[in-house]
VOKEKOL-701488 format. One line per field, with one value per residue (C-alpha): residue number from 1; residue in one letter; x, y, z. Coordinates in steps of 0.25 Angstrom, whole numbers. Layout:
N
i NUM; ...
aa a; ...
x X; ...
y Y; ...
z Z; ...
***
This chain:
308
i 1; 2; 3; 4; 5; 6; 7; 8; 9; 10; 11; 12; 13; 14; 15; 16; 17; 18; 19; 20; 21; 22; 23; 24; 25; 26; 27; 28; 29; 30; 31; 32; 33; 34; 35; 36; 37; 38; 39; 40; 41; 42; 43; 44; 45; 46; 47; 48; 49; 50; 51; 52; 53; 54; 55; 56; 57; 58; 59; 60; 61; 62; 63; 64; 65; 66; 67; 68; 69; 70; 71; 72; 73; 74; 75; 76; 77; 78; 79; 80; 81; 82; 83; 84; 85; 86; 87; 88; 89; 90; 91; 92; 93; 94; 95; 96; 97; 98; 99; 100; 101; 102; 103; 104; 105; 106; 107; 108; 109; 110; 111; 112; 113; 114; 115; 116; 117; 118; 119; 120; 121; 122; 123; 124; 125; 126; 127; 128; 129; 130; 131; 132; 133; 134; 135; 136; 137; 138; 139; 140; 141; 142; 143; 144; 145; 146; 147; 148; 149; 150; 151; 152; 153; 154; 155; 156; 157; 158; 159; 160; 161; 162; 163; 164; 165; 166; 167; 168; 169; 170; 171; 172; 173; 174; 175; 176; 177; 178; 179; 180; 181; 182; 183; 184; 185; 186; 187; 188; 189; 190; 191; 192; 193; 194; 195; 196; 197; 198; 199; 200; 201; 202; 203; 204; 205; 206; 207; 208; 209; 210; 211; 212; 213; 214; 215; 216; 217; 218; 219; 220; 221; 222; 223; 224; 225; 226; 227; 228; 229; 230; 231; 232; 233; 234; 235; 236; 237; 238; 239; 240; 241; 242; 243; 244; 245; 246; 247; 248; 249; 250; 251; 252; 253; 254; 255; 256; 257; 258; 259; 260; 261; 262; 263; 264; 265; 266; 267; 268; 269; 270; 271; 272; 273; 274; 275; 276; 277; 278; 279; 280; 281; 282; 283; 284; 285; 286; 287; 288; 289; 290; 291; 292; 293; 294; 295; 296; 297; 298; 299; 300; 301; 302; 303; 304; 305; 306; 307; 308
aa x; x; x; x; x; x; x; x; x; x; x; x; x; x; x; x; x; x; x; x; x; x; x; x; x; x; x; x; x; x; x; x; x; x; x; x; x; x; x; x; x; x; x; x; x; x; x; x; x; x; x; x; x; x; x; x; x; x; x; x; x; x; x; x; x; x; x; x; x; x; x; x; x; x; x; x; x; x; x; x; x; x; x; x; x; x; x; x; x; x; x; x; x; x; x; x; x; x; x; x; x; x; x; x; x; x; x; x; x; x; x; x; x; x; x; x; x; x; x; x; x; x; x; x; x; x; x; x; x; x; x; x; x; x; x; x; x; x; x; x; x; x; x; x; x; x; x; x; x; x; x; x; x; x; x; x; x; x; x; x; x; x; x; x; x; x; x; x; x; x; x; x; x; x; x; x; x; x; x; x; x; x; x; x; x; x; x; x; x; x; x; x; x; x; x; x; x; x; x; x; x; x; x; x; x; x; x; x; x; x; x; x; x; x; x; x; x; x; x; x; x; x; x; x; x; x; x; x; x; x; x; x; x; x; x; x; x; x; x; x; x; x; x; x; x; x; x; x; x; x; x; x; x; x; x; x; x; x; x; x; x; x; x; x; x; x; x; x; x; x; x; x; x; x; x; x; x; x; x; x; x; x; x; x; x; x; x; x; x; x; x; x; x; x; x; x; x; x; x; x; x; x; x; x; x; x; x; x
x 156; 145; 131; 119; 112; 100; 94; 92; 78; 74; 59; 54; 55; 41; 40; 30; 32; 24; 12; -1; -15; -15; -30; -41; -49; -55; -51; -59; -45; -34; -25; -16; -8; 0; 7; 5; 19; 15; 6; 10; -3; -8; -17; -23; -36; -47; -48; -63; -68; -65; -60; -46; -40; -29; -23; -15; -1; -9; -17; -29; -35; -46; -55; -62; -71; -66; -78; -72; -75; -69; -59; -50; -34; -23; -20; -7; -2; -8; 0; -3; -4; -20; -20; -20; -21; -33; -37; -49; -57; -61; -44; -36; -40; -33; -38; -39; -39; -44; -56; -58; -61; -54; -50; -50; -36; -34; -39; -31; -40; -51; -59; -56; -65; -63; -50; -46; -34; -25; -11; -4; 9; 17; 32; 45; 43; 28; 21; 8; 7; -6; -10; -24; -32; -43; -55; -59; -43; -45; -38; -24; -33; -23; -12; -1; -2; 7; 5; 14; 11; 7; 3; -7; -7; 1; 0; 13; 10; -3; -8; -11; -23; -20; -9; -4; 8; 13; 27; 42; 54; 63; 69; 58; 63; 55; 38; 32; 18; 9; 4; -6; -15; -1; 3; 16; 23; 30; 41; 45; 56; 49; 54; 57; 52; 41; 29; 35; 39; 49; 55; 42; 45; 40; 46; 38; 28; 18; 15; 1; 1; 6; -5; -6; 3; -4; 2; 18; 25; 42; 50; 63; 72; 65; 57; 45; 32; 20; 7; 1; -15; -21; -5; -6; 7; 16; 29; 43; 51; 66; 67; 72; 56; 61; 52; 58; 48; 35; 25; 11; -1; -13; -21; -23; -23; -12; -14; -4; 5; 14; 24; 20; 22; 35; 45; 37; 41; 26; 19; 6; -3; -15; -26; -39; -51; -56; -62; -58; -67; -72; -63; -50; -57; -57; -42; -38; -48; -38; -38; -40; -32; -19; -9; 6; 19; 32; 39; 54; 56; 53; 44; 45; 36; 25; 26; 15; 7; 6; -3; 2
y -73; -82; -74; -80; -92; -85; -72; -70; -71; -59; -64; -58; -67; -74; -77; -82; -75; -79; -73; -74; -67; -56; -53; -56; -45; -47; -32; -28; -19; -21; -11; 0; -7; -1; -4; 8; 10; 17; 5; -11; -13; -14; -6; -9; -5; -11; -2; -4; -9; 3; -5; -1; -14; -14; -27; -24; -31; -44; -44; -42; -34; -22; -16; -3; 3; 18; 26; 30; 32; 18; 16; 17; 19; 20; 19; 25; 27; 40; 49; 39; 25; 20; 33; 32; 39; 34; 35; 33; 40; 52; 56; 52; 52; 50; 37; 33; 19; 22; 30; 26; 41; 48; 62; 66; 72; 74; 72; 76; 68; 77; 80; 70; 58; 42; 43; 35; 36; 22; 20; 27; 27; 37; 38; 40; 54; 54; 58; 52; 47; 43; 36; 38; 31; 30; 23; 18; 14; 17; 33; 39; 48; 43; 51; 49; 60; 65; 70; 76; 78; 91; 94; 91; 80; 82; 76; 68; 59; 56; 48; 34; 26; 19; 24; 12; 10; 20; 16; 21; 16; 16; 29; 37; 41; 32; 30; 17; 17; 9; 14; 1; 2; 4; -9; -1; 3; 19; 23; 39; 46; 53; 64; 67; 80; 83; 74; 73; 59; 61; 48; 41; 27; 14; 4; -7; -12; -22; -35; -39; -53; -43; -35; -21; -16; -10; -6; -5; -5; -3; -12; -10; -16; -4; -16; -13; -23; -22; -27; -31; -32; -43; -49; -58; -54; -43; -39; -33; -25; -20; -4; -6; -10; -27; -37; -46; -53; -55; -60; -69; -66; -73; -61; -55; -41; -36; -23; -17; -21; -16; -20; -21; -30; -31; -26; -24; -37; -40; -37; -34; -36; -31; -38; -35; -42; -33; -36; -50; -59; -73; -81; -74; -70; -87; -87; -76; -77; -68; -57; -45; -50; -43; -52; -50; -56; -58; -52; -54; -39; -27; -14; 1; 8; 16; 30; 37; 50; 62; 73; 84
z -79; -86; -88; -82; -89; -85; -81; -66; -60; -56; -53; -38; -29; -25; -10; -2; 12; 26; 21; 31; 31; 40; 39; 31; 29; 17; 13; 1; -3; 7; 8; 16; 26; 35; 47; 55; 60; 74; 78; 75; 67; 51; 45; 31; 24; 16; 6; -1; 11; 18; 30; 40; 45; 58; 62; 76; 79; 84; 71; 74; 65; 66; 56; 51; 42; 37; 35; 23; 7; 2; -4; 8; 4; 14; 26; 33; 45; 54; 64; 76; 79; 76; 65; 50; 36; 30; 15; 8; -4; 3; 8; 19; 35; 46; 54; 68; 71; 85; 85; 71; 65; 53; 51; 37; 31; 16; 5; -8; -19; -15; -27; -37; -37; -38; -31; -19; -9; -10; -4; 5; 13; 21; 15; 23; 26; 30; 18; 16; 0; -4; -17; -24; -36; -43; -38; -53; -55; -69; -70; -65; -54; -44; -37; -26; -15; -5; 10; 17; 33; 34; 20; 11; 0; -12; -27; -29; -42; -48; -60; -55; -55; -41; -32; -24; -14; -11; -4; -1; -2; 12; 12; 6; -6; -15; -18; -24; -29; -36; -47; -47; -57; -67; -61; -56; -43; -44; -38; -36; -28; -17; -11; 4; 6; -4; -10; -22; -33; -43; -52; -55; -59; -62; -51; -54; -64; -62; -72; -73; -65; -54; -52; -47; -38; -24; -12; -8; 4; 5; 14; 22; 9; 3; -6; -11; -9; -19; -17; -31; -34; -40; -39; -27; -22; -17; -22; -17; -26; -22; -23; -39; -40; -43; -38; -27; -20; -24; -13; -17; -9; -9; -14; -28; -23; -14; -9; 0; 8; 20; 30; 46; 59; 68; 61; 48; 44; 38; 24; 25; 14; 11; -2; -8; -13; -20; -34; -32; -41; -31; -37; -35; -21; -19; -24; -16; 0; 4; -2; 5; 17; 24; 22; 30; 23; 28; 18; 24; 26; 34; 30; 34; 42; 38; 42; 47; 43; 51; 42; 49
***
């Protein structure tokens, strides 16, 4: 057999899917979607302006202001349908979108200060993973926490300046995290029955042109999408951690991103305008908006949170 004349392009692929505006909320740090999976709507948060957005299954959207210290940072789904986990500087809450109150639950980052809560996602087993940072983003002070329903919080790994993600893989078995501010996204094996990460690695590493890497979600295919700030895109790596398809958005900062709608077909995505000098404000007018992508694949539902 004759050897190639040339090596194999191995360049993701560059698609430009149906893409449309969703909602142009202008959100000063969009964030935290969620399709809550016992009611056919999307959540998602702005995160400096302290604001709770809903946009029911005919897309109308609602909003709130959380009388909350700000930086807000997650929002996962509760044990009920209108009920949530909420984060923000001062712990996480439970949340009710019908009477609109808060009941405090936890607060592990007690007692150290200039640290804020950031992602959040509930794995396959129910446990809630919460990601925190520090609010200068200048030290390693952030830590990855693990609750278990019915326990309290537990450490599970820590040195990182901004926790982002974090996601899991299909059956479980494996975390992804960005470690945003090292312009990386970690993987660990995760154990079923106990809060504990073994096999740190790296499983994918950011150039400078791509920005940072932000939030994650986990298809079906067991893919795995990264939003990238200051990239103007998304990007979906196979389970290995190689690009296959990169997605341009008409944003600098992409946030996070999750999948929702019939059959969980959509990608929802969320951006941010914060910082953003005029003219990259005149490039980019949509910035800040929630933007849904048909991404040609299906997501997994998000479980819910029971605190036990």
């Amino acid at each position: 057999m004759k050897p190639p004349t040339s090596a194999p392009d191995c360049r993701p692929a560059i698609r430009r899917p149906a893409l449309r505006v969703v909602a142009q909320t202008s959100d000063m740090l969009g964030e935290a979607p969620l399709w809550h999976p016992l009611e056919d709507c999307l959540y998602w948060l702005d995160l400096a302006g302290g604001r709770l957005h809903r946009m029911a299954a005919d897309g109308h959207v609602a909003t709130r202001r959380i009388d909350r210290p700000v930086p807000l940072g997650a929002v996962v789904a509760g044990p009920a349908a209108g009920c949530l986990i909420l984060s923000a500087r001062d712990g996480l809450a439970l949340y009710d979108w019908a009477s609109d109150t808060l009941v405090a639950l936890c607060h592990p980052e007690a007692g150290r200060s200039a640290i804020g809560y950031n992602d959040a996602k509930v794995d396959r087993v129910g446990r809630l993973w919460i990601g925190t940072s520090d609010l200068a983003e200048q030290e390693p002070r952030g830590a990855l926490w693990c609750w278990t329903p019915g326990r309290v919080p537990v450490l599970a790994e820590a040195g990182f300046t901004v926790v982002n993600g974090p996601a899991f893989s299909p059956d479980g078995r494996t975390l992804y995290l960005s470690d945003s501010v090292g312009r990386r996204v970690l993987a660990f094996d995760v154990a079923a029955d106990a809060p504990v990460l073994t096999h740190r690695r790296v499983f994918a590493a950011m150039a400078v042109d791509e920005g940072y890497p932000d939030g994650l979600t986990v298809d079906a295919g067991g893919g795995v999408w990264l939003a990238h700030w200051d990239g103007w895109r998304i990007t979906r790596f196979s389970p290995e951690g190689e690009r296959m398809l990169v997605v341009p958005l008409p944003a600098p900062r992409i946030t996070s991103l999750a999948f929702g709608g019939e059959g969980l077909a959509t990608l929802f995505v969320t951006s941010a305008r914060l910082d953003l000098a005029p003219p990259l404000i005149d490039a980019a007018p949509l910035s800040g908006a929630l933007f849904a992508v048909e991404a040609g694949i299906k997501g997994l539902p998000e479980r819910a949170f029971i605190p036990g």
